[in-house]
C-alpha positions in Angstrom: 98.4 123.3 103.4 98.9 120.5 101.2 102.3 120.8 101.1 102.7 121.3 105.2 100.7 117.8 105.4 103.0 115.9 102.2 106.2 117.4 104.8 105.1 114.4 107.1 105.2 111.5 104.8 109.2 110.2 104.8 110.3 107.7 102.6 111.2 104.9 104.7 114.4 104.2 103.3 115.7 108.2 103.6 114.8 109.8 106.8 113.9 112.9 104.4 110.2 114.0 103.6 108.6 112.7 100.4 108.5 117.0 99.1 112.2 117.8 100.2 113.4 114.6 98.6 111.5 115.8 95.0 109.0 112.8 94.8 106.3 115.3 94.2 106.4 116.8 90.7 103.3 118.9 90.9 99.9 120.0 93.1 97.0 121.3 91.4 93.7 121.9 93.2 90.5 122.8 91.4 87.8 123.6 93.5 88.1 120.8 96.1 89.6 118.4 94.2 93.8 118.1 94.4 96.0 116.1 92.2 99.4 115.3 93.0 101.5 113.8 90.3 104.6 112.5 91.8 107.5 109.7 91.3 109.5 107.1 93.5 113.1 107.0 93.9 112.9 104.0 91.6 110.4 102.3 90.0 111.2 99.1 92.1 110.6 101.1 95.1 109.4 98.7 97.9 106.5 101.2 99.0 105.4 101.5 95.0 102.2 100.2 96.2 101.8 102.1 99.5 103.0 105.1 99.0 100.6 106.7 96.6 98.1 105.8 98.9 99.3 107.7 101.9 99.8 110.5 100.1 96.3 110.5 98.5 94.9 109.5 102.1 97.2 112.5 103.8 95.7 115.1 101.1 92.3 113.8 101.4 92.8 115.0 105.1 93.7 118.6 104.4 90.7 120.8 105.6 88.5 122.0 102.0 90.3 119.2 100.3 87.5 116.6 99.4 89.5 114.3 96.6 92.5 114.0 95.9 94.1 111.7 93.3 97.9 110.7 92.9 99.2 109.8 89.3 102.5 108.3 89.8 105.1 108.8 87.2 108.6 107.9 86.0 109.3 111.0 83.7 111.3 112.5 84.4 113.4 109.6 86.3 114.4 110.5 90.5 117.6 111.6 90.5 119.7 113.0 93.7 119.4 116.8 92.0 116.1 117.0 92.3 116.5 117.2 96.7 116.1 120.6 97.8 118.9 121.9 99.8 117.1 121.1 103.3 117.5 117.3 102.3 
């Protein structure tokens, strides 16, 4: 479910999902609680402020999903290889 609701966050610069692009790194979920550790295309990113918050707003939303935090990371770096084949 969490990943269904991550599918409709885009990066505004690529008109490709935030999951097929390989910004998210990893989803665990304890309980009720998520965490999403995930990256930015760069870390000059011009949503590096926004972003996170969507995403922890748009898993917060997921039905039995009462928390959710976001750590953002830079290791390892974005790179094109990481895209699925869909993107």
């Amino acid at each position: 479910k969490i990943i269904v609701a991550l599918k409709t966050i885009f990066d505004p610069e690529i008109p490709v999902d935030i999951y097929e692009l390989g910004l998210i790194y990893d989803i665990s979920v304890i309980k009720d609680d998520a965490l999403v550790i995930m990256t930015l295309t760069s870390p000059n990113c011009p949503v590096a402020e926004s972003l996170p918050m969507e995403v922890e707003y748009t898993v917060k939303s997921v039905d039995g999903i009462n928390n959710a935090k976001v750590e953002l990371t830079f290791d390892p770096p974005w790179n094109r290889d990481m895209m699925s084949e869909e993107a």
